[in-house]
N, C-alpha and C positions, 0 to 999 in steps of 0.2 A: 377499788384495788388496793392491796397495802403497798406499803413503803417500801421502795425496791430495796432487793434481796443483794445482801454482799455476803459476796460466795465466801468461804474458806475450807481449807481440809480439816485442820484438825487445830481450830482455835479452841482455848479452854481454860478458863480463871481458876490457879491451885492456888494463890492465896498464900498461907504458912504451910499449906503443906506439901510446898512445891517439890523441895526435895525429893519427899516419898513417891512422889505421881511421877516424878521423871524416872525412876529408877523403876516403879510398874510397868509405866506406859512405853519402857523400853523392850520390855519381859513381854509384851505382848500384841499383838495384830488386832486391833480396832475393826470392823468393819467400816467406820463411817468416818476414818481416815485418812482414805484414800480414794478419788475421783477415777475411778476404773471403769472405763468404757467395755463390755464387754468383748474377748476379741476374738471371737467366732460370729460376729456380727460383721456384715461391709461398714464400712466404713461411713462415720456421719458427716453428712453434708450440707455444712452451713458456709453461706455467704462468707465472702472476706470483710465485707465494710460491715458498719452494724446496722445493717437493715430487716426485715421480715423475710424469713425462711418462704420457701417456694413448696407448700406442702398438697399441691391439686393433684389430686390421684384419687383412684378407689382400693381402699385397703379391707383384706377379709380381719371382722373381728367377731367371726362365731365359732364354733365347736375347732380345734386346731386336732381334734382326737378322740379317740370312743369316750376317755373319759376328762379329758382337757377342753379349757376354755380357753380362750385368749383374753390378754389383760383386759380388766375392768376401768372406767371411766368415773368412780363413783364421786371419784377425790377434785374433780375440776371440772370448769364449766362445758366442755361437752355432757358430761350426764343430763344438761339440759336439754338436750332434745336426743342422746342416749338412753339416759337411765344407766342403771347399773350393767344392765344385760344381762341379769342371771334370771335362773327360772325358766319356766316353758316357753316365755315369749321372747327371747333374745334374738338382738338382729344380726344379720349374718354378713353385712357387709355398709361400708359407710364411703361415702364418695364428697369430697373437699373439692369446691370450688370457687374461684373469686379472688381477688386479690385483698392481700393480710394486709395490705398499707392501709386499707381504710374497712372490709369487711370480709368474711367466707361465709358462703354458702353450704350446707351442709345436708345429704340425702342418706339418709337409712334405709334400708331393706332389707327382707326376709324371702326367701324362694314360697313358691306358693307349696312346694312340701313340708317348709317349715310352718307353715301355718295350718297346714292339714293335720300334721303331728301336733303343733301344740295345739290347735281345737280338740282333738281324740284324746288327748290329758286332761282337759278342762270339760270334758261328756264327762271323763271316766268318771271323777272325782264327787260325784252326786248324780243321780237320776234327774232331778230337775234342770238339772244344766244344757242335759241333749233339749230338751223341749226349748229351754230360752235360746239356747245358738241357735233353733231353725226359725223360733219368733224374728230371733234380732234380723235377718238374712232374709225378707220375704216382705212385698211391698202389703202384703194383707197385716202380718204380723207388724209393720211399721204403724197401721190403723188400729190395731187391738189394744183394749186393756185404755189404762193411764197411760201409753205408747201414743195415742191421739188428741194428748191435750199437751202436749211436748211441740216448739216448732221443731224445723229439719236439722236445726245445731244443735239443740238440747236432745235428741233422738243419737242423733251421731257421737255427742259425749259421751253417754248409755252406752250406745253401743260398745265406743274404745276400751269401754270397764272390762269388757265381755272376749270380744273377738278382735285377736291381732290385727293389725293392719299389716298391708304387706310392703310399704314405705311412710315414710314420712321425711319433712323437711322443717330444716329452721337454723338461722341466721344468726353470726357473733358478730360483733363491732369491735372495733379496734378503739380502745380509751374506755369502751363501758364493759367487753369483758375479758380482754386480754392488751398483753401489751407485748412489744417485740423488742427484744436484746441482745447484742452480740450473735444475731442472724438467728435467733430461738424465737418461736412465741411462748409467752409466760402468762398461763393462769393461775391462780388462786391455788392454792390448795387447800382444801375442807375437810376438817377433822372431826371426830364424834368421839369421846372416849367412852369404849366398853367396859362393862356389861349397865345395865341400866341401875337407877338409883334404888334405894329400898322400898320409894313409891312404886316403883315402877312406870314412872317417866325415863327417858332417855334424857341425858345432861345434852344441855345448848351446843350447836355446833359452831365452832369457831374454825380462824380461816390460820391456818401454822405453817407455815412456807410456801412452798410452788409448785407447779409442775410444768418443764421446759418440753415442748416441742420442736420437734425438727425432721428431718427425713434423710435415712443412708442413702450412700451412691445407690444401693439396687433398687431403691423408691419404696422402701419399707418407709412409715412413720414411726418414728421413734419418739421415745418420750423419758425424761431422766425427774425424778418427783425430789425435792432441795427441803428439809428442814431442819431444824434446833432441836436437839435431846438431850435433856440433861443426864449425863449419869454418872453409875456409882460405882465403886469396885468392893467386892464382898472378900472380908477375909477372914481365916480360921484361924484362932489365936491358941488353941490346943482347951483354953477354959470357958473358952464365946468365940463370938464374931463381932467384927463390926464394920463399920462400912466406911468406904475412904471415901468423898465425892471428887470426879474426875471432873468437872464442872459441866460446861455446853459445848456437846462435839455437833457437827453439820453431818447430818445422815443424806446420803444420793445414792438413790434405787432406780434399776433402769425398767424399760418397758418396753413391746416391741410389735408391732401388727402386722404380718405381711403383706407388701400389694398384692391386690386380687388381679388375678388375670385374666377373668369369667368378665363377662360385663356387669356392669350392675343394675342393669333390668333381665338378666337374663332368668329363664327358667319362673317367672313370675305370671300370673293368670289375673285376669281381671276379678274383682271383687264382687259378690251378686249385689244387685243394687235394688235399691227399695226402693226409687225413684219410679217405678212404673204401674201402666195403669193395674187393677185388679177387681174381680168381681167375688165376691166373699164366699168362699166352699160350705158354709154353717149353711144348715135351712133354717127357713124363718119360721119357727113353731108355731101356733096357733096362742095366742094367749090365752089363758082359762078366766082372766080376772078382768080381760080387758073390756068396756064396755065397746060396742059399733063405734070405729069412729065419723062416719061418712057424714054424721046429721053434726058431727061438734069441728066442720072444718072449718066454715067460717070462723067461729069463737077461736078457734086453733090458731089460725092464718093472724088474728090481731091479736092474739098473746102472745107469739112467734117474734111481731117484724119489730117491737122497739126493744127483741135482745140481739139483733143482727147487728157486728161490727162494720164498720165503716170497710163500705170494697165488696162485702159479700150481697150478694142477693140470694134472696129465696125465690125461686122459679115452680116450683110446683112442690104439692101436697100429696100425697097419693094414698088409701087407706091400703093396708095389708095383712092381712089375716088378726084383726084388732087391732095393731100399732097404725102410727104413722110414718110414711118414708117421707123424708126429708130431701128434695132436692136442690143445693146449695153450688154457687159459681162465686169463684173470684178468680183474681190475675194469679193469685201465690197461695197455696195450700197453708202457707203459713196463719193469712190474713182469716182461717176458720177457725184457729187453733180456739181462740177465746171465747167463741160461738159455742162451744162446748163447757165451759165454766159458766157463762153465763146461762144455761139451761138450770144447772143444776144450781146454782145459787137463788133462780129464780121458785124453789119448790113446787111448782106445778106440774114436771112432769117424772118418770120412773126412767130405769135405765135406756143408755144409747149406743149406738154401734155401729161403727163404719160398716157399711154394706158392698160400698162399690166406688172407683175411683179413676177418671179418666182427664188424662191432660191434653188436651188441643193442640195442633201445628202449630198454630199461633199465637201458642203462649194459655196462660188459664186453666183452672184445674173445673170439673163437675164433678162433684161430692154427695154421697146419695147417705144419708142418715137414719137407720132405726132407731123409730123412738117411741118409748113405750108410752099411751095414754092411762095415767092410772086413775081408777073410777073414783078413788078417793074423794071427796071434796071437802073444802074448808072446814065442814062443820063436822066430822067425822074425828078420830082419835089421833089418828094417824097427821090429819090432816091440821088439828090443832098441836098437836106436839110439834111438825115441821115446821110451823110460824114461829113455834116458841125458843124450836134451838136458832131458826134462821136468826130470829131478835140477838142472841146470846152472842153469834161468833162475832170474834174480835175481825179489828180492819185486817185483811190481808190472809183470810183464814176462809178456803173453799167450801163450800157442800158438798158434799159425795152422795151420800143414801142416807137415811135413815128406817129403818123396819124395826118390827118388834119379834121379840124372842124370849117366848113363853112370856114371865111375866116381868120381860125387863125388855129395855130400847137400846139397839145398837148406833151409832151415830157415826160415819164414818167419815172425816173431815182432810183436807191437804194443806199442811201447811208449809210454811219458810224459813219456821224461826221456832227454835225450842220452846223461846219463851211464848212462843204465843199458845204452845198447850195451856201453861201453867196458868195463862189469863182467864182461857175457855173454862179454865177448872174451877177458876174463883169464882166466874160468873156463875158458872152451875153450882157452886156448892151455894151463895147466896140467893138463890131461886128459891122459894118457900117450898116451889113442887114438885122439886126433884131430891131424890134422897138419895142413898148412898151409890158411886158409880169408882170405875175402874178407869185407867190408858194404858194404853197399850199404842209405843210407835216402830213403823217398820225404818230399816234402813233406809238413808237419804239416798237420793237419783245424783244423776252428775251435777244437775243444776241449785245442790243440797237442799232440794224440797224433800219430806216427808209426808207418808201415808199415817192418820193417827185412828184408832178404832176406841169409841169411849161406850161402854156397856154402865148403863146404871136404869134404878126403878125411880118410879115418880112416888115421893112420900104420901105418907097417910095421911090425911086429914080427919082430925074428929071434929063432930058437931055436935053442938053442947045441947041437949034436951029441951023443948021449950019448959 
């Protein structure tokens, strides 16, 4: 927190040129020298002794009009569990509770029609969007894709990127992010100064006065933002200008929320939850390349059980239509997550896919897995190339796929760490038998993993004539 804030109106160092600035600053109305409560507002109502304001109420801070917003939050530590509030996804009402002597409690929310509107903004805005918002919302789509190599909190990060929530909550301390004064509570205020630099970074934000809370007789929250400006006064001399400096005037701007009268769970609907069982609506095609696997279960069944994480059993094998279904139990959906990495780091088998997902009265998830047997073996091209990237990745750096295309290999890896492309890259380009290749990385997830895709050919060898 900084150094508490000594108020004034219209403090200001003239130096020699005080004479001039008295004889301006008489010639003129300041805005930020004078502490003007506005007065079509009720009346604010702060304590007499200097204690912490009594601010437990639920206040509307969304649309106040077709085309009006209600104040933003960007500038003090509410935006930490606010945000700004602007754009499609702003909340519509915020509700304080707890006491300021030691901490508040703080609940956001949005009506389930504001979340219906801003989903229908967030479709419109790209064709692929409608398709991810019904992925995100669907206990099948929670299993699709790289969606099931994610636990249930890394899932749900994903999600927040995507689809509103229709509340949320989160907690200030009193000493770590506010403090109380003369019956106000005082946060921080946080500055950025515009437009961005010629790089095109944004300049560091620092923290340049305050902003005081408190709440009118009628149980509005009120809020009055206190800082330092230094300024100047510009004058016309008939043959230039120049500029007098008026020194450091104290600028205080008010702010205003109305209490909501609505309740603040009102008009809200429960969220579709991906939490429940599902049976996969894809059919299971026939594979054209798979060999029978009924005769390769046993061999299956012991190259399976020393990749099964600690918790999970494999309970049965089943063949189907070429592939294998996998039938998998633990206590937490979670504890399979890595059953899934470990497949595919272990290069023995082709792609996988949640088929089917049912969780017990009693706790415990069954988990039904396709997985493709590919006839590849070791000593085939394919099959020698995937030993050779496997040898290559770096620690911390997944398997995905590898296939060929035309006369070059795609290699499709997940990483955590930028840098760890650039290691994969050294390694291969140090490989005698691989020649020139490409990256290509997708956007990071919540848990800033990346998807990375390396295309390159395996070099030519010549052999010298006997």
């Amino acid at each position: 927190m900084p150094a508490p804030y000594i108020g004034f109106d219209c403090a200001f160092g003239l130096g020699r040129r005080l004479a001039l600035a008295l004889i301006v600053a008489a010639a003129l109305t300041l805005s930020g020298c004078r502490d003007d409560y506005p007065r079509e507002w009720p009346a604010a109502d702060t304590p007499w002794r200097d204690e912490c304001p009594q601010l437990a109420g639920s206040y509307w801070i969304g649309n106040v009009g077709p085309l009006l917003r209600a104040p933003s939050f960007h500038d003090n530590v509410l935006r930490e569990i606010i945000g700004d509030n602007r754009g499609a996804r702003y909340w519509e009402t915020l509700t304080i509770s707890g006491d300021p002597a030691t901490a508040l409690e703080l609940h956001v929310s949005r009506s389930d029609a504001q979340v219906q509107a801003a989903l229908a903004e967030i479709a419109a805005a790209a064709p692929a969007n409608a398709r991810l918002i019904e992925t995100l919302q669907t206990p099948e789509g929670r299993w699709s894709s790289a969606y099931a190599r994610m636990t249930d909190a890394e899932f749900a990060a994903n999600r927040r990127l995507v689809i509103p929530q229709h509340d949320s909550r989160g907690e200030l301390r009193r000493g770590r992010d506010y403090l109380c004064r003369d019956g106000w509570l005082v946060s921080p205020r946080f500055f950025q100064d515009y437009p961005a630099r010629r790089d095109s970074s944004l300049p560091p934000e620092e923290v340049r006065g305050e902003v005081w809370f408190g709440r009118s007789v009628a149980g509005d929250l009120i809020a009055q933002e206190r800082y330092r400006e230094q300024a100047a006064l510009n004058l016309w001399c008939g043959d230039g200008c120049f500029s007098v400096p008026m020194g450091e005037w104290a600028q205080r701007h008010w702010r205003r929320w109305k209490r909501n009268e609505a309740s603040a769970s009102a008009d809200q609907a429960t969220p579709p939850s991906v939490a429940g069982d599902f049976e996969s609506s894809r059919p299971i095609l026939e594979s054209p390349e798979a060999l029978s696997v009924a005769p390769r279960l046993p061999d299956l069944n012991v190259s399976l059980r020393p990749l099964l994480p600690a918790g999970v059993q494999l309970q049965d094998i089943l063949p189907r239509r070429g592939q294998a279904v996998l039938v998998l139990a633990a206590r937490h959906s979670d504890a399979i997550v890595p059953f899934f990495t470990a497949l595919e780091r272990s290069g023995q088998f082709g792609p996988q896919r949640v088929i089917s997902l049912q969780r017990a009265t009693g706790g415990g998830v069954r988990l039904q897995l396709l997985l493709q047997i590919p006839p590849e073996g070791p000593d085939t091209p394919l099959g020698q190339m995937q030993a050779r990237m496997l040898g290559l990745l770096p620690l911390g750096v997944d398997f995905l796929k590898l296939r060929a295309e035309g006369d070059r290999w795609v290699l499709q890896v997940y990483i955590r760490d930028p840098r760890q492309i650039r290691a994969l890259s050294e390694a291969m380009t140090a490989d005698p038998e691989i020649g020139s290749f490409e990256a290509d990385l997708q956007p990071p997830d919540a848990s800033g993993a990346m998807r990375a895709r390396l295309r390159f050919r395996e070099r030519a060898v010549e052999h010298a004539l006997p």
